[in-house]
C-alpha atoms as a printed R data frame, in Angstrom:
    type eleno elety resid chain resno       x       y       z
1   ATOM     1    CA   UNK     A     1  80.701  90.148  60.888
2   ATOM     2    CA   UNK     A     2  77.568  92.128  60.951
3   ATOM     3    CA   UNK     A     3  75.973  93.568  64.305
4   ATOM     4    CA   UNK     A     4  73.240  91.223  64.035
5   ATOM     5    CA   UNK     A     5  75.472  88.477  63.511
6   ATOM     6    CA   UNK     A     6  76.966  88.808  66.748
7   ATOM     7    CA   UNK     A     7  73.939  87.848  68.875
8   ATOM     8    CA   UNK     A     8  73.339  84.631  66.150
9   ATOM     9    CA   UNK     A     9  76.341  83.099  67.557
10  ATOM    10    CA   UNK     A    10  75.215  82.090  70.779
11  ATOM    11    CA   UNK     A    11  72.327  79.797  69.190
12  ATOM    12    CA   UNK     A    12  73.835  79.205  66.372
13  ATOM    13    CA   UNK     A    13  73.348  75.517  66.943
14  ATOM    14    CA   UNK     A    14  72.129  72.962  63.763
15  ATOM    15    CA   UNK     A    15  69.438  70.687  63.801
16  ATOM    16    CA   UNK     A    16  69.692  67.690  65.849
17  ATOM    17    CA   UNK     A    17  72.607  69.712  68.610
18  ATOM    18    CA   UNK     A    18  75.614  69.849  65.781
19  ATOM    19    CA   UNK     A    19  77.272  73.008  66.606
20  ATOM    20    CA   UNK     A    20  77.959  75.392  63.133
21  ATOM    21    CA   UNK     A    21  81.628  76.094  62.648
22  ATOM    22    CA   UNK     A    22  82.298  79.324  64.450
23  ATOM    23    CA   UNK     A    23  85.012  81.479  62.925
24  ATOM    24    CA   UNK     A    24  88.238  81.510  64.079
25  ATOM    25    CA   UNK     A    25  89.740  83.460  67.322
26  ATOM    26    CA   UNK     A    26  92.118  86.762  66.876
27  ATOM    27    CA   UNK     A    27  94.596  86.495  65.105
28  ATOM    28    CA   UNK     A    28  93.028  85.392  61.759
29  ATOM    29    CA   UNK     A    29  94.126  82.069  60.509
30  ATOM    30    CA   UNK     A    30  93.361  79.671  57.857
31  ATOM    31    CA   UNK     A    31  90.349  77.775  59.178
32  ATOM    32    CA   UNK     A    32  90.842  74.700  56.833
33  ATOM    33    CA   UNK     A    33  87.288  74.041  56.526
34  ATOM    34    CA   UNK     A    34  86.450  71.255  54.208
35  ATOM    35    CA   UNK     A    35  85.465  73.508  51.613
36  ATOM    36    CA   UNK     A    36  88.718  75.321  51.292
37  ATOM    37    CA   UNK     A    37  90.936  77.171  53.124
38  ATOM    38    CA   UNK     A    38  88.767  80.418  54.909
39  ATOM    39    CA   UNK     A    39  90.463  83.485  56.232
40  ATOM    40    CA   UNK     A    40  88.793  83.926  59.422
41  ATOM    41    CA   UNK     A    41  87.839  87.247  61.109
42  ATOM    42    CA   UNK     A    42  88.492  88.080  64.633
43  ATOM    43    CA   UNK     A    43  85.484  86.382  66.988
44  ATOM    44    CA   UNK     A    44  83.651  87.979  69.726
45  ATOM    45    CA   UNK     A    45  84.587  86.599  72.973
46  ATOM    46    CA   UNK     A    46  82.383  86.662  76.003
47  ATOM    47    CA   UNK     A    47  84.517  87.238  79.649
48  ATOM    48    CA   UNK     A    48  82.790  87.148  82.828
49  ATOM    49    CA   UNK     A    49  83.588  89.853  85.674
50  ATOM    50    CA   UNK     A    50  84.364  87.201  88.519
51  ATOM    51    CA   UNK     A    51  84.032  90.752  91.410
52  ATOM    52    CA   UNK     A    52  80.531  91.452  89.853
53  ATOM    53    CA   UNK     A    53  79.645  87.839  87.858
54  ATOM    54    CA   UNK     A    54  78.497  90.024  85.095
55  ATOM    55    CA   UNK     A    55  78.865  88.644  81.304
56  ATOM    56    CA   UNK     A    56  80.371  91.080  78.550
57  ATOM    57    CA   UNK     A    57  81.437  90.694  74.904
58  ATOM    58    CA   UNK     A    58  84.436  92.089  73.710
59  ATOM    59    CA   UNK     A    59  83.813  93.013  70.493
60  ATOM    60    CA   UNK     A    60  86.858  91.941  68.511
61  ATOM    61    CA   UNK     A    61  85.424  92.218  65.078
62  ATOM    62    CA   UNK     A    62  84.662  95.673  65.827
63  ATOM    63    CA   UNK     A    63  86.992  96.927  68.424
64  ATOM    64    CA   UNK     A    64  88.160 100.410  67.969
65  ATOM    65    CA   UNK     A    65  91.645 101.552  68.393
66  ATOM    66    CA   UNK     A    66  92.238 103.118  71.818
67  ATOM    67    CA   UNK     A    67  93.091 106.606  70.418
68  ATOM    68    CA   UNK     A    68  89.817 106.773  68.423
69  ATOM    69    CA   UNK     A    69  87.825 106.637  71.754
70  ATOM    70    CA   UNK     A    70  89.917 110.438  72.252
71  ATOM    71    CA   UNK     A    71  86.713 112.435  72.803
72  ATOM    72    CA   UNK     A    72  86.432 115.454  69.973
73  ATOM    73    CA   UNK     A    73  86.273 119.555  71.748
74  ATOM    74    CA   UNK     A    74  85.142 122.042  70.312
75  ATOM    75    CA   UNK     A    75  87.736 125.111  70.891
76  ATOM    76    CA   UNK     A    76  86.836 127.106  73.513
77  ATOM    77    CA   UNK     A    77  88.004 130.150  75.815
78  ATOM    78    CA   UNK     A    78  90.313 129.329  78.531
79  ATOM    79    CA   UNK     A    79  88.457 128.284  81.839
80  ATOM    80    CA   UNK     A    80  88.112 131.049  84.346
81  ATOM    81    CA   UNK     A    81  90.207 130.673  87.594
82  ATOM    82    CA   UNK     A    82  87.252 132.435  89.633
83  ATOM    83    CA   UNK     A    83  83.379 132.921  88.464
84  ATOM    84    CA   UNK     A    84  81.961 135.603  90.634
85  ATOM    85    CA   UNK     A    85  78.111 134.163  89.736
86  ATOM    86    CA   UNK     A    86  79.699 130.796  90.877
87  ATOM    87    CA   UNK     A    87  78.212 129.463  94.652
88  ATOM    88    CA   UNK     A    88  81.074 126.873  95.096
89  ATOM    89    CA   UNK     A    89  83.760 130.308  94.546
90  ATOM    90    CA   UNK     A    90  85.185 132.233  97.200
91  ATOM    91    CA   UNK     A    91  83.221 134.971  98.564
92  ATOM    92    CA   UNK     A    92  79.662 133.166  98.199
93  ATOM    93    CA   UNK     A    93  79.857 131.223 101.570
94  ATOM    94    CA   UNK     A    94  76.682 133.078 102.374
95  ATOM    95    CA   UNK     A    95  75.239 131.466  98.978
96  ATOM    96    CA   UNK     A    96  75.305 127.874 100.071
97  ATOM    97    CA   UNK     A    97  73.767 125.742 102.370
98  ATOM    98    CA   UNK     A    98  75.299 124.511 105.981
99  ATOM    99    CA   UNK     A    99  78.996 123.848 106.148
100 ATOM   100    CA   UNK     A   100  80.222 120.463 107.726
101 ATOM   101    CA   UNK     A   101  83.897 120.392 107.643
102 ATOM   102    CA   UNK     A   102  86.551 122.944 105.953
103 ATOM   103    CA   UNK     A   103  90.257 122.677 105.299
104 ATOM   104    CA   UNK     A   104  91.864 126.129 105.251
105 ATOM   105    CA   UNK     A   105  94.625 127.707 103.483
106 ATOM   106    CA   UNK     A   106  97.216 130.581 103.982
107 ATOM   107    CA   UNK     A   107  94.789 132.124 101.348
108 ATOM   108    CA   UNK     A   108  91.282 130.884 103.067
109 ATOM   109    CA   UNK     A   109  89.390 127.793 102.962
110 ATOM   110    CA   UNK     A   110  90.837 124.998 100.797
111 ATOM   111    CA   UNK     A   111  87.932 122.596 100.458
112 ATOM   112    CA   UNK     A   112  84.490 122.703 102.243
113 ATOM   113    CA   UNK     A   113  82.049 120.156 102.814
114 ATOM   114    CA   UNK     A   114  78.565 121.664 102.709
115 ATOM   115    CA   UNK     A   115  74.817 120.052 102.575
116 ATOM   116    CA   UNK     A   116  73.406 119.798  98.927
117 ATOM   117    CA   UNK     A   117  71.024 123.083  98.657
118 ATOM   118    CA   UNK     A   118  68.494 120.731  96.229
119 ATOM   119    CA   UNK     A   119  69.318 117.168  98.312
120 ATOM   120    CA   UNK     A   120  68.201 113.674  97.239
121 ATOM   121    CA   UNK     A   121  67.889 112.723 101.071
122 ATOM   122    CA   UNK     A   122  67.031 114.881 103.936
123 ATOM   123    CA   UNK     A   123  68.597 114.980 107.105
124 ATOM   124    CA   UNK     A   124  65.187 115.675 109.423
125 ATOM   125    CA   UNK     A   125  63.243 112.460 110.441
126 ATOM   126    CA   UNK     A   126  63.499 108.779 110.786
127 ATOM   127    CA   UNK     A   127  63.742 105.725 107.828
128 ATOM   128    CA   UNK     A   128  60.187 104.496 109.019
129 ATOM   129    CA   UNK     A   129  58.658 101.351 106.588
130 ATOM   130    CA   UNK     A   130  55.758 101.445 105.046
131 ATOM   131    CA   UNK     A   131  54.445  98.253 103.936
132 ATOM   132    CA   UNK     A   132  50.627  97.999 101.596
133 ATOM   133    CA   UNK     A   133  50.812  94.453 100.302
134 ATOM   134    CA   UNK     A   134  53.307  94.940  97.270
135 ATOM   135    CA   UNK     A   135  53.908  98.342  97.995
136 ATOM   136    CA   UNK     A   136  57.010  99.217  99.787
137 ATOM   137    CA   UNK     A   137  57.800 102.834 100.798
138 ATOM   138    CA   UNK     A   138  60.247 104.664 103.431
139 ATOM   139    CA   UNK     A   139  61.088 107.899 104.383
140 ATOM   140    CA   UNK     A   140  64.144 109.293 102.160
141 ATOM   141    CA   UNK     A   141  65.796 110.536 105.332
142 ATOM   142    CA   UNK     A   142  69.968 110.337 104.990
143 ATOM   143    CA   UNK     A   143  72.560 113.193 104.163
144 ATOM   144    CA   UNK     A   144  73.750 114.504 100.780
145 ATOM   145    CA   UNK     A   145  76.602 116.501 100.934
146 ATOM   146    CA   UNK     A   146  78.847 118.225  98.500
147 ATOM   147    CA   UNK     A   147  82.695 118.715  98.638
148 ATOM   148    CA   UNK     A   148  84.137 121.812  97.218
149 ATOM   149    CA   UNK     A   149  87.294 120.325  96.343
150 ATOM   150    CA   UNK     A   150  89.637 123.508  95.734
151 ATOM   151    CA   UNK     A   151  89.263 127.254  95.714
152 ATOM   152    CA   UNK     A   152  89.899 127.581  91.804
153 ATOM   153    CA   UNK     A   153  87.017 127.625  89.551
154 ATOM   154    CA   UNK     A   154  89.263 125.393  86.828
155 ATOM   155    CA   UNK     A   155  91.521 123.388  89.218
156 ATOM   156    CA   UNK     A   156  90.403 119.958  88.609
157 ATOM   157    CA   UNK     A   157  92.006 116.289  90.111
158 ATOM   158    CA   UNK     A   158  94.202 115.464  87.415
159 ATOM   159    CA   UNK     A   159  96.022 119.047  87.829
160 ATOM   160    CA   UNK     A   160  96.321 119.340  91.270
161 ATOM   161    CA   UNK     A   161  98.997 118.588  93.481
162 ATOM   162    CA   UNK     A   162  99.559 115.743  95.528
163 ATOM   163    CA   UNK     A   163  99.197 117.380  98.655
164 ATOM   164    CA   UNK     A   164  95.794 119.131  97.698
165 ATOM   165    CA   UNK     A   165  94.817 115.249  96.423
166 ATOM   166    CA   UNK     A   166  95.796 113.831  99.469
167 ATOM   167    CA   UNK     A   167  94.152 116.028 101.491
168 ATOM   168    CA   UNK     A   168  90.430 115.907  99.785
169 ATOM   169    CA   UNK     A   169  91.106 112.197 100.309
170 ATOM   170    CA   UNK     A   170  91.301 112.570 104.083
171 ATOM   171    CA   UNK     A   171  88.178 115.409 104.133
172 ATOM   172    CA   UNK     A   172  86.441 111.681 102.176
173 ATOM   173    CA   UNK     A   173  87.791 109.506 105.385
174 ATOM   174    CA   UNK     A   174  86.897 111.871 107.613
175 ATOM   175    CA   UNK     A   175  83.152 112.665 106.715
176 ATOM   176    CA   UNK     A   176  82.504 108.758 106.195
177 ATOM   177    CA   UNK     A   177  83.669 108.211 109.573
178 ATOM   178    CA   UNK     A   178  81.538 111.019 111.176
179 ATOM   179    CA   UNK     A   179  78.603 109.868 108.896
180 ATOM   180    CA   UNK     A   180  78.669 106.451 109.709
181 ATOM   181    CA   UNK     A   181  77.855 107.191 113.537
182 ATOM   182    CA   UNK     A   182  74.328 108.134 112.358
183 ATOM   183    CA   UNK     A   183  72.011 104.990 113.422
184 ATOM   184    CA   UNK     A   184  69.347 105.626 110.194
185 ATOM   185    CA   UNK     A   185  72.543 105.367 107.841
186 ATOM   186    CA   UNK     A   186  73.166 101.874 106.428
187 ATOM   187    CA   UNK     A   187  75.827 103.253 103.331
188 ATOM   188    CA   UNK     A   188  78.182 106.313 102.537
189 ATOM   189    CA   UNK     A   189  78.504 106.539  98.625
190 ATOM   190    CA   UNK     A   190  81.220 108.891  97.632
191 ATOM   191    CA   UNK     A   191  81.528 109.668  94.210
192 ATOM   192    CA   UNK     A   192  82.744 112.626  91.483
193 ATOM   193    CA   UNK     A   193  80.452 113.096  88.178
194 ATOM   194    CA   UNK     A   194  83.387 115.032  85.501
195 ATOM   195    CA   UNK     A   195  81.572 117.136  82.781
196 ATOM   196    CA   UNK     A   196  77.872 116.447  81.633
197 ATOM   197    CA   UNK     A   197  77.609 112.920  80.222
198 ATOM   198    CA   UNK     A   198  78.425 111.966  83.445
199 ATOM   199    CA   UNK     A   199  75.481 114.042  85.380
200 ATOM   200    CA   UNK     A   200  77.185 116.930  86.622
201 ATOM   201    CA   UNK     A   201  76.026 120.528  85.327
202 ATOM   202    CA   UNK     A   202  78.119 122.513  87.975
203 ATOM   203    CA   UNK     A   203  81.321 123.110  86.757
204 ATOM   204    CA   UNK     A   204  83.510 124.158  89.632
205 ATOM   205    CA   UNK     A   205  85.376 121.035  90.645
206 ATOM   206    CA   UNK     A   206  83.358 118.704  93.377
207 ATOM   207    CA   UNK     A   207  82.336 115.655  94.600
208 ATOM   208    CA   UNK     A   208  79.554 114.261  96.483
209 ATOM   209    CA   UNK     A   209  78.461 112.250  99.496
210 ATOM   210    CA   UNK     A   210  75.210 110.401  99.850
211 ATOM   211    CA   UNK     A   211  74.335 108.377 103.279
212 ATOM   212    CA   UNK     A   212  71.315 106.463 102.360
213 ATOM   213    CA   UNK     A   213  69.033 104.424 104.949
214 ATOM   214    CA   UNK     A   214  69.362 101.559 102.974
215 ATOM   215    CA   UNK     A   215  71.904  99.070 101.662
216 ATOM   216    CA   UNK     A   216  71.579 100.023  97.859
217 ATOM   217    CA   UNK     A   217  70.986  96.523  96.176
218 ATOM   218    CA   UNK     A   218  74.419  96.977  94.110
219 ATOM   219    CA   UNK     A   219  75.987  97.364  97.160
220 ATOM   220    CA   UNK     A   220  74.405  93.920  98.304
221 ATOM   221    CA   UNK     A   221  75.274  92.227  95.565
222 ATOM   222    CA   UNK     A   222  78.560  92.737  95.278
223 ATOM   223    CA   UNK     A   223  78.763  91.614  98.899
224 ATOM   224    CA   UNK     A   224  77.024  88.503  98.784
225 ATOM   225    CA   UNK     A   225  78.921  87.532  95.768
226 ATOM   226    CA   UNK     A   226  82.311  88.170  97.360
227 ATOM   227    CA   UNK     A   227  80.769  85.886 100.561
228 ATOM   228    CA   UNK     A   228  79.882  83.585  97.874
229 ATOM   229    CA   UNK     A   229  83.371  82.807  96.592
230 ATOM   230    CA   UNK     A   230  85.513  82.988  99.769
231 ATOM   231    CA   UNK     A   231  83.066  80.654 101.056
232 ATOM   232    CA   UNK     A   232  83.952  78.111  98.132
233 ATOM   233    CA   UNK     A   233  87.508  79.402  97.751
234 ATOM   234    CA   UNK     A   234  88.578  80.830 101.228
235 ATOM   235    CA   UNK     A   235  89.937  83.714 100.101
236 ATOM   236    CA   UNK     A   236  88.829  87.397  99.333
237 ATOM   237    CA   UNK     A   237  87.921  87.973  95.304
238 ATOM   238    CA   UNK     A   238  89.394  91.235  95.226
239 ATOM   239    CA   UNK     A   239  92.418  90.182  96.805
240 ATOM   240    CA   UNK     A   240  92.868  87.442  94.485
241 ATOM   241    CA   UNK     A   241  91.729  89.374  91.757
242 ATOM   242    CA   UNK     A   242  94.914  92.063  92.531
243 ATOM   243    CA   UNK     A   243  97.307  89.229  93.301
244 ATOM   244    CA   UNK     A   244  96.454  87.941  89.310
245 ATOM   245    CA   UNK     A   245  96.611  90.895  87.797
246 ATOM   246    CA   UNK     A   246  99.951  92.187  89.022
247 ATOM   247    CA   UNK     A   247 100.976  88.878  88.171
248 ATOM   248    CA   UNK     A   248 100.240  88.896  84.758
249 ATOM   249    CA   UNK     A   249 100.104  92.835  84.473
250 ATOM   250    CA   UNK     A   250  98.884  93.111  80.821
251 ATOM   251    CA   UNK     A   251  95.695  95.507  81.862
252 ATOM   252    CA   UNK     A   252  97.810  96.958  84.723
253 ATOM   253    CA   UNK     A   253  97.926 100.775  84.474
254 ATOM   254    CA   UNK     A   254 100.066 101.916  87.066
255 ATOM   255    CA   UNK     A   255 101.086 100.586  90.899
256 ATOM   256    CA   UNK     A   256 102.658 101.567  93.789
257 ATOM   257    CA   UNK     A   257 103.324 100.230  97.387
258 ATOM   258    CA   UNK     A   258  99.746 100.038  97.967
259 ATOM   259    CA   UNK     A   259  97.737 100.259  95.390
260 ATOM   260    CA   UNK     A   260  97.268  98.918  91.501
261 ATOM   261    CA   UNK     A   261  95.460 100.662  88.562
262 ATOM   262    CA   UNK     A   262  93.809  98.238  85.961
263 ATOM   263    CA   UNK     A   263  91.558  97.800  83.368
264 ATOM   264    CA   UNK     A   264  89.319  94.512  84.596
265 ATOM   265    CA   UNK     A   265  89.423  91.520  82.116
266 ATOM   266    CA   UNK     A   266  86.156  91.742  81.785
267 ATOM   267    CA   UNK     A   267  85.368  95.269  81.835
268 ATOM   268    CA   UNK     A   268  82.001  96.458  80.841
269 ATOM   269    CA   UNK     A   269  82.808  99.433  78.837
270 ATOM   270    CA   UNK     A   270  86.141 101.189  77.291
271 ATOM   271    CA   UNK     A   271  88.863 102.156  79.519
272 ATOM   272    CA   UNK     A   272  86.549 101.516  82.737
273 ATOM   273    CA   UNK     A   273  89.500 101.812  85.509
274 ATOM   274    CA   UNK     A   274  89.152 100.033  89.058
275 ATOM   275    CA   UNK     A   275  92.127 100.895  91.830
276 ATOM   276    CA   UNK     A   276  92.886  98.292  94.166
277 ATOM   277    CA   UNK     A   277  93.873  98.700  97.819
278 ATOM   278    CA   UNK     A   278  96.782  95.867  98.305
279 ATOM   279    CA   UNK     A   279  96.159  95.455 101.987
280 ATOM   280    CA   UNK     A   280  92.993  93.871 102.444
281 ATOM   281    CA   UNK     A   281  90.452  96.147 104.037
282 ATOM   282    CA   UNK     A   282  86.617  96.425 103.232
283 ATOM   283    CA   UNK     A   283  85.635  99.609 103.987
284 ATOM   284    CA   UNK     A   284  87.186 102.812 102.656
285 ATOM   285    CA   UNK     A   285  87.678 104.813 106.076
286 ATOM   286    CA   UNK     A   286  90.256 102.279 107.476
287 ATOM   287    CA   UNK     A   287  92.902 104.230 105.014
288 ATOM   288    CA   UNK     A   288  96.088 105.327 106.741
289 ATOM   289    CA   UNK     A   289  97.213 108.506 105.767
290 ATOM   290    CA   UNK     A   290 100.462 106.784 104.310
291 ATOM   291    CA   UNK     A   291  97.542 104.589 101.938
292 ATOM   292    CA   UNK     A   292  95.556 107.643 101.429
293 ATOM   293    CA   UNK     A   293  99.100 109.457  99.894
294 ATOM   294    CA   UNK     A   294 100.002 106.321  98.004
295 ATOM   295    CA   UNK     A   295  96.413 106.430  96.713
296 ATOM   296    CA   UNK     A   296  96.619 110.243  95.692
297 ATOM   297    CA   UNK     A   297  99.230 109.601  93.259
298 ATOM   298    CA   UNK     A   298  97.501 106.387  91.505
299 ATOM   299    CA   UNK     A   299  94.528 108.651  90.648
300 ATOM   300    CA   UNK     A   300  97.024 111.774  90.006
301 ATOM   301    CA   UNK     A   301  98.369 109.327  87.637
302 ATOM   302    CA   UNK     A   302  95.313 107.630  86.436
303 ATOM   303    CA   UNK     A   303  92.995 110.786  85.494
304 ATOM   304    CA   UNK     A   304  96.272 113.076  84.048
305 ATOM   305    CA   UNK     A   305  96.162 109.717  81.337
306 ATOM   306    CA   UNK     A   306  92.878 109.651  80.805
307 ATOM   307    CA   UNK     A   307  92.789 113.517  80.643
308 ATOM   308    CA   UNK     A   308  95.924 113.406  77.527
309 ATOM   309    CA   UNK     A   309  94.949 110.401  75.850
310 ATOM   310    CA   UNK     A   310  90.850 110.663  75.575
311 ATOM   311    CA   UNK     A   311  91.021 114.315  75.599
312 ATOM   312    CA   UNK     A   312  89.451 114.509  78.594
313 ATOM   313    CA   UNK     A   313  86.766 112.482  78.755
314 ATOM   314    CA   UNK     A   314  83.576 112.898  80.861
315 ATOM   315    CA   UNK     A   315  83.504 110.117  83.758
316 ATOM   316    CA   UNK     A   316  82.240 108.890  87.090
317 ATOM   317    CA   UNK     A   317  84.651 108.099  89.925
318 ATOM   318    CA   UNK     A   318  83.333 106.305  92.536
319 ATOM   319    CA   UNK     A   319  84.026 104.380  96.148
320 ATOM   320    CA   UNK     A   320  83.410 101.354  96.769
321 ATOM   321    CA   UNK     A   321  82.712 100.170 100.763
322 ATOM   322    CA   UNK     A   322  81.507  97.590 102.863
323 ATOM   323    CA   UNK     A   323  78.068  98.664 104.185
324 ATOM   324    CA   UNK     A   324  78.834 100.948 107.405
325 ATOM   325    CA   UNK     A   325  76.517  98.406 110.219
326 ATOM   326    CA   UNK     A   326  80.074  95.885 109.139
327 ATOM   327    CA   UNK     A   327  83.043  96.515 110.717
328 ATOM   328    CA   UNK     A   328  85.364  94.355 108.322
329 ATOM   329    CA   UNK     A   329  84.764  91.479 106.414
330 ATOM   330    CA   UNK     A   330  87.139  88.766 105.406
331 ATOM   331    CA   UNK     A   331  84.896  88.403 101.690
332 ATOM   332    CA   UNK     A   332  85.301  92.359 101.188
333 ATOM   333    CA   UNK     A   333  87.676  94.639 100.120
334 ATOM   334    CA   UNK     A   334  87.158  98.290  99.084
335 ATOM   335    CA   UNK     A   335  87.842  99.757  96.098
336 ATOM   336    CA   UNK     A   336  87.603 102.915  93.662
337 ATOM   337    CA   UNK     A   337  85.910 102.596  89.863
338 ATOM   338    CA   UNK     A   338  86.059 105.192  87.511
339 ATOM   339    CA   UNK     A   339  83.766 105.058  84.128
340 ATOM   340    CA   UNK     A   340  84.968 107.215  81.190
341 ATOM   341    CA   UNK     A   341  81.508 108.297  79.681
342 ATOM   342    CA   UNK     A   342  82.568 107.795  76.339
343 ATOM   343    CA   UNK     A   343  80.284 104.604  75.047
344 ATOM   344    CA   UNK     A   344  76.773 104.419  75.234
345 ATOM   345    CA   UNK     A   345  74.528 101.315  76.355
346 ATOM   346    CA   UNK     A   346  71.452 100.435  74.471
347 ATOM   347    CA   UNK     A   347  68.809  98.045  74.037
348 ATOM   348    CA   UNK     A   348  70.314  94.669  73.911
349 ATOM   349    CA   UNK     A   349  72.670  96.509  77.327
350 ATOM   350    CA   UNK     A   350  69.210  96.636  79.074
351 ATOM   351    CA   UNK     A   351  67.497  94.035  77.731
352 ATOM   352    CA   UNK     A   352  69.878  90.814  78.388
353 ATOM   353    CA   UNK     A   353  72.467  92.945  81.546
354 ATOM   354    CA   UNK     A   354  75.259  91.608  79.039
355 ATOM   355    CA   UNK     A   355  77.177  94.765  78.177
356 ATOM   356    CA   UNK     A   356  79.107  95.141  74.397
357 ATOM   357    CA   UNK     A   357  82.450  96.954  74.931
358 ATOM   358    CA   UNK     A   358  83.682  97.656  71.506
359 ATOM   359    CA   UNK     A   359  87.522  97.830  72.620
360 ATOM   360    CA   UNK     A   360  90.454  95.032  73.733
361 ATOM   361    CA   UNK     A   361  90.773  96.012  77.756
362 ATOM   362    CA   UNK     A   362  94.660  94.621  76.844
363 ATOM   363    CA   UNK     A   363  95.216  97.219  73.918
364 ATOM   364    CA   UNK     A   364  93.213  99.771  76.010
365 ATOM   365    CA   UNK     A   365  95.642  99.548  79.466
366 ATOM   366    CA   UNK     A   366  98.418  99.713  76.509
367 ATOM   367    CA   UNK     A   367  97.896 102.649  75.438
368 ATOM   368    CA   UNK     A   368  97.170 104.517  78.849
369 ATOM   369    CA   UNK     A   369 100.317 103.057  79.914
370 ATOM   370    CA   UNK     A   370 102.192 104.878  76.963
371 ATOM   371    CA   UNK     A   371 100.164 108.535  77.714
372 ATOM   372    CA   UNK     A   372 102.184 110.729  79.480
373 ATOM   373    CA   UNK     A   373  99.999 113.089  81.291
374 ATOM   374    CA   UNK     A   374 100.184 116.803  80.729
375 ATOM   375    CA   UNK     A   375 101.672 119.419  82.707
């Protein structure tokens, strides 16, 4: 089935409303069709997201095996353990902007929280509207930090240890608890770009932390669909959503006491990842320190696979949280998504919002469940 082909099908519809005989679904089977006996090819099948109500077509026909998505390097020298022209390495504390928060370490600091030097927001001012008919402006006041995660130049999340995990995840907790004080800030956005398809260009290992004076409209959405369906359903989406896949555990990467790793039915690109929290909480800084361990090894787990099996691929990690003005919500429930950069969206991506992910989300959690991460 040609590319084209695959956008026919959803008006392929003959005169006077009689449907034209679509091929048959995976596997292929004789058809039967009056004109003989067809060998059908694998059909397309549109899922819907029921967390985001977004539409995506798995691409059967065309669907990659899992390994091929493996991301080709070129060979290169070994990273450095310590780049004296680097400003995140130690000794160039002078080099970077105000520090927030530090962790130290028999050997010095262990992970410091510092404002962004070239910031999105700035911390000076208030979020004062300006309205001129259609025009809507505000002041970009808020706080954009970054988190040095670890000392070494080359020590990135999927090699460190669980303690040195667990404790970045608590430095995470801690600033979104101190941020969310701040009466401008309306959302904390923590999130980790890995290599330069997924916007990063500094190479020592970090994250970042943006408080914006705004609910970002994603943000919104996602909310007022999850207060959407527990007011038809009375319970929490994400909740649900956890409960069914553990249940029928076919796109279920990895779980523990508290969490679950998955690939969503639905998901809108290859071997896009979402961790669940099993106790329902909506935003992230309710996390005991028992959870935030627990959670430590899921991603341990989750980015050493991604890191053997795609070679390791560039990708986004982000948290998910209830806007910081709510307390808790019974709709709500927090939750990490990480996005292997490895597939591109185009045209007919931004033209309809109906994403094409050319891989089987069941043959993709398959094959992360068989990695065995390095090291």
């Amino acid at each position: 089935m040609s590319e084209v082909e695959i956008g026919d099908l959803f008006a392929s519809v003959m005169p006077m409303g009689v449907p034209v005989p679509f091929p048959c679904r995976s596997p292929p089977i004789d058809c039967g069709m009056m004109n003989g006996d067809v060998h059908c090819e694998p059909m397309p099948e549109l899922r819907q997201n029921i967390v985001t109500r977004d539409w995506v077509i798995i691409a059967t026909e065309r669907a990659r095996r899992p390994d091929a998505f493996a991301v080709p390097r070129v060979a290169t020298p070994p990273p450095l353990t310590y780049d004296p022209h680097c400003p995140f390495c130690p000794g160039r504390e002078a080099d970077t902007a105000e520090e927030h928060t530090r962790v130290d370490s028999p050997e010095g600091w262990r992970i410091r929280v510092i404002a962004n030097k070239y910031p999105a927001l700035v911390r000076e001012g208030l979020p004062m509207r300006k309205l001129n008919g259609i025009y809507r402006s505000m002041n970009a006041v808020g706080h954009h930090e970054v988190v040095i995660e670890n000392r070494r130049h080359d020590l990135h999340l999927h090699q460190a240890s669980l303690d040195e995990l667990s404790a970045l995840l608590g430095v995470y907790r801690k600033r979104y608890q101190e941020l969310r004080t701040d009466p401008r800030i309306e959302a904390v956005v923590i999130f980790r770009n890995h290599g330069a398809a997924a916007g990063t260009s500094q190479p020592h290992p970090h994250s970042q932390i943006v408080a914006t004076p705004i609910v970002p409209t994603q943000v919104r959405n996602r909310l007022e669909i999850a207060v959407r369906y527990f007011d038809e359903t009375g319970e929490c989406v994400f909740c649900r959503t956890a409960r069914d896949e553990r249940s029928v555990a076919d796109r279920v990467i990895c779980a523990n006491r508290n969490f679950v790793a998955f690939i969503p039915y639905a998901a809108l690109s290859p071997f896009h990842l979402w961790v669940f929290p099993l106790r329902h909480m909506s935003s992230f800084d309710a996390s005991t320190d028992e959870e935030l361990a627990d959670l430590a090894a899921i991603l341990r787990t989750l980015l050493g696979k991604l890191h053997a099996g795609l070679n390791d691929p560039d990708y986004n990690l982000l948290i998910r949280s209830l806007p910081v003005r709510m307390v808790q919500s019974d709709a709500f429930h927090w939750y990490i998504s990480i996005v292997p950069r490895i597939s591109i969206a185009a045209g007919f991506e931004m033209g309809s919002g109906i994403f094409i992910n050319p891989s089987i989300p069941e043959e993709s959690a398959r094959f992360l469940r068989e990695v065995t991460p390095k090291g």
